[in-house]
N, C-alpha and C positions, 0 to 999 in steps of 0.2 A: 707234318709227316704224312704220306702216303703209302698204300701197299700197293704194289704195280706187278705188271706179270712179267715176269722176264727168260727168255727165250735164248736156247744155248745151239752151238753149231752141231751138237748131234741130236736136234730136233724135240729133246726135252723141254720142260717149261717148270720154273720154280716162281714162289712170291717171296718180292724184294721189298724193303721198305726203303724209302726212298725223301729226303728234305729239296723240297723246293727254295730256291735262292731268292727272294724277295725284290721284285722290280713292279715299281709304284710312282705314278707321278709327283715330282715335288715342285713347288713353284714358289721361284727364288721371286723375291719382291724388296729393291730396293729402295728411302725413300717413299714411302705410299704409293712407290709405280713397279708394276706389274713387270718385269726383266725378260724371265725368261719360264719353260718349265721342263724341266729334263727328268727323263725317267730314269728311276736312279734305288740303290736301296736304301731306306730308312733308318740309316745308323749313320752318326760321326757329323749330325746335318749342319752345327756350327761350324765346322772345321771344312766341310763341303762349300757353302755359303762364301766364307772368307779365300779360300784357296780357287774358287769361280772369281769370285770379284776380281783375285791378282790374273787372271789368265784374261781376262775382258779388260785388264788395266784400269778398274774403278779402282784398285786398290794397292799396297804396296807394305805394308805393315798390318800388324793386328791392329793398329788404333785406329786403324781408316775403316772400320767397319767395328760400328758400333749399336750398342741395344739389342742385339741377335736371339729373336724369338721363335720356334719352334712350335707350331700345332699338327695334330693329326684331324684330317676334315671325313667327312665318308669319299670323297672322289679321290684320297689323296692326303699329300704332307704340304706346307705351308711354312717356308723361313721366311722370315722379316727384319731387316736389318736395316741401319741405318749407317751410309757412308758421309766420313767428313772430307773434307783437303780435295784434291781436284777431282775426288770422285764424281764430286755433286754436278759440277760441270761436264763432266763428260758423259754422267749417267744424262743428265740431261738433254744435249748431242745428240745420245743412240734412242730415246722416246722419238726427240723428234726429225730424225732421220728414218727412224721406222712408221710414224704418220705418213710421212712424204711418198715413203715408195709405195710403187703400183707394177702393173705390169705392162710398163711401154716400150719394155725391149731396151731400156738406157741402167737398171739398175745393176746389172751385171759387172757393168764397166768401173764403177766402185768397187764392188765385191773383189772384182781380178784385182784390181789396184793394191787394194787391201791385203790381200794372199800375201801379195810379194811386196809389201812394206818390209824396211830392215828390221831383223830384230835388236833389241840392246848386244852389245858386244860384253861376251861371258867375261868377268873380272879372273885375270891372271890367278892360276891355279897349282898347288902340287900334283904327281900326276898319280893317280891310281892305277897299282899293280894289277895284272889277271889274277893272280895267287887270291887278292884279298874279296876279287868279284867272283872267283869261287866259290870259296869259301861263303862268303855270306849267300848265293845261291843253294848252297847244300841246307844252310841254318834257316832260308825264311819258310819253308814247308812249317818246322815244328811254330809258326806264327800265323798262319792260314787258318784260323779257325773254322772259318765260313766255308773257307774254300776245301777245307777236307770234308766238313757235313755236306754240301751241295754237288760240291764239283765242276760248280759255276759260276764262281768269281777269282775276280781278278783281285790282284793286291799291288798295291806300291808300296817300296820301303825306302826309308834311308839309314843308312850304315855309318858311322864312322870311320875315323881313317885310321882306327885298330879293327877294324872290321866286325864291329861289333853290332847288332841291328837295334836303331834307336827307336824307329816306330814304323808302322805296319799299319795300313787301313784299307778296308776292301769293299769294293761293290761289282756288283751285275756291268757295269761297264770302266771300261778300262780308263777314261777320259777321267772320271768321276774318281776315280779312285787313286790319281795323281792327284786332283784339286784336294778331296778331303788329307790327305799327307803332306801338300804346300800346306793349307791351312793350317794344320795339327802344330807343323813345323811353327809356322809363326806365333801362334797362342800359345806356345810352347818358348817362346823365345830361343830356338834353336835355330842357327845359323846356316842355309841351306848350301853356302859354298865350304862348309865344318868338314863335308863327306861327301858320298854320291849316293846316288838315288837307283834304285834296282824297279823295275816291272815286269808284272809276270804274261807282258802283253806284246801283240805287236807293235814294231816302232812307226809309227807313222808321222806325217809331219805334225802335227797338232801335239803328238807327244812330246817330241822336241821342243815347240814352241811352248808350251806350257813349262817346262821345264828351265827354260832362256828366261822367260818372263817372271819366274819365282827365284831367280836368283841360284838355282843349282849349276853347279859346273861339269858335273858329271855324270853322265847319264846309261845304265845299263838295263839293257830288254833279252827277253828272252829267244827271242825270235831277229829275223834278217830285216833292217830298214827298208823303208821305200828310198827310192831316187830321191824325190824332193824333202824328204827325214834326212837323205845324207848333205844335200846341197843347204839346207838351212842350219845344219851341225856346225858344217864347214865357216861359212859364212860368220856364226854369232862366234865362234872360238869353242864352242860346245868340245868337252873331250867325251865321244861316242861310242860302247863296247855295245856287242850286239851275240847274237844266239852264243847266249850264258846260259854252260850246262853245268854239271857237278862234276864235270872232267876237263872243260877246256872255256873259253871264250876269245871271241874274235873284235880285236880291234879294228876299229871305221876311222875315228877322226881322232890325231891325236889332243887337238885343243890347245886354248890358248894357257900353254904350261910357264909358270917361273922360269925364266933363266938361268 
């Protein structure tokens, strides 16, 4: 906690106390090899760990990531995990495709390729009403912990299809705070096409895609997609709701719905 000076439109000045939302390097290490390191908050890092691996495709189940060790360092957090089933090989792949690149002006041409790979095609869904993505937007505030002390994180939830909120995880970025609620979801043996998934974030394409990649069918943001959030919705069968308020929400893509 801090005391801050805060300043009002009719040039008064009062002291505010104020909690800062916690953003710290963690570095994901799959394998004995060095992955990745994202700045992220320090809470939920198993569930983080596991829900990164399904968005990078090392993983696909809780059992593909296993032995999940947690340190705090002075620079920073440290997870260590060990993946089995074709993580190992693919973890292997991206070490040494990341050896290989330099900057000769040719590594781009992967990367693009990479963008626009197909994603998995969303498995055949019931559809969710706006009624139930209201509603569960009215309820995920009283689950914001973080986010009512700080006022700066982001949360993802998922809901069931009585609209009831099954779990909630938040960090400093909004990226990270889908992965730790994929994860949660799986270590949890909860089913990620059971319900749909709520963010209190913009939707951008990487939201989508994480979202495709962990197996949810449903996917609600608080805010308006990008072009290519809605072009990649379309595409995987994604069914896509978007600037979800406590009064209304706007359907995008209706998805690929049951018959």
């Amino acid at each position: 906690m801090a005391d801050v000076t805060e300043h009002f439109a009719d040039g008064s000045e009062g002291t505010a106390e104020r909690e800062w939302v916690e953003e710290v390097p963690v570095a994901l290490e799959f394998n004995g090899l060095s992955y990745a390191v994202m700045m992220a908050t320090p809470r939920d890092l198993e569930d983080f760990a596991l829900g990164f691996a399904v968005a990078e495709g090392l993983a696909s189940k809780a059992a593909d990531l296993e032995s999940v060790d947690v340190a705090q360092l002075e620079e920073g957090w440290i997870v260590r995990g060990s993946l089995q089933s074709v993580g190992v090989a693919k973890l292997q792949e991206r070490v040494r495709t990341r050896v290989a690149e330099s900057s000769c002006g040719l590594c781009g041409i992967e990367n693009l390729q990479a963008i626009a790979a197909p994603l998995p095609q969303v498995a055949a869904h019931s559809p969710v009403f706006g009624a139930q993505i209201i509603d569960a937007q009215k309820a995920l505030r009283t689950h914001q912990d973080l986010g009512r002390r700080t006022g700066a994180a982001h949360a993802a939830a998922f809901v069931g299809m009585h609209g009831e909120i099954v779990a909630v995880r938040e960090d400093v970025g909004r990226h990270n705070a889908l992965d730790k609620l994929v994860g949660a979801l799986l270590r949890s043996g909860i089913d990620p096409a059971s319900g749909f998934a709520l963010s209190s974030a913009r939707c951008s394409y990487e939201i989508v895609e994480k979202a495709v990649r962990a197996g949810i069918t449903t996917l609600a943001t608080v805010s308006l997609p990008t072009s290519m959030a809605v072009a990649r919705a379309e595409a995987a069968g994604l069914s896509l709701w978007c600037l979800a308020r406590e009064d209304s929400v706007l359907q995008v893509c209706e998805g690929n719905l049951i018959s």
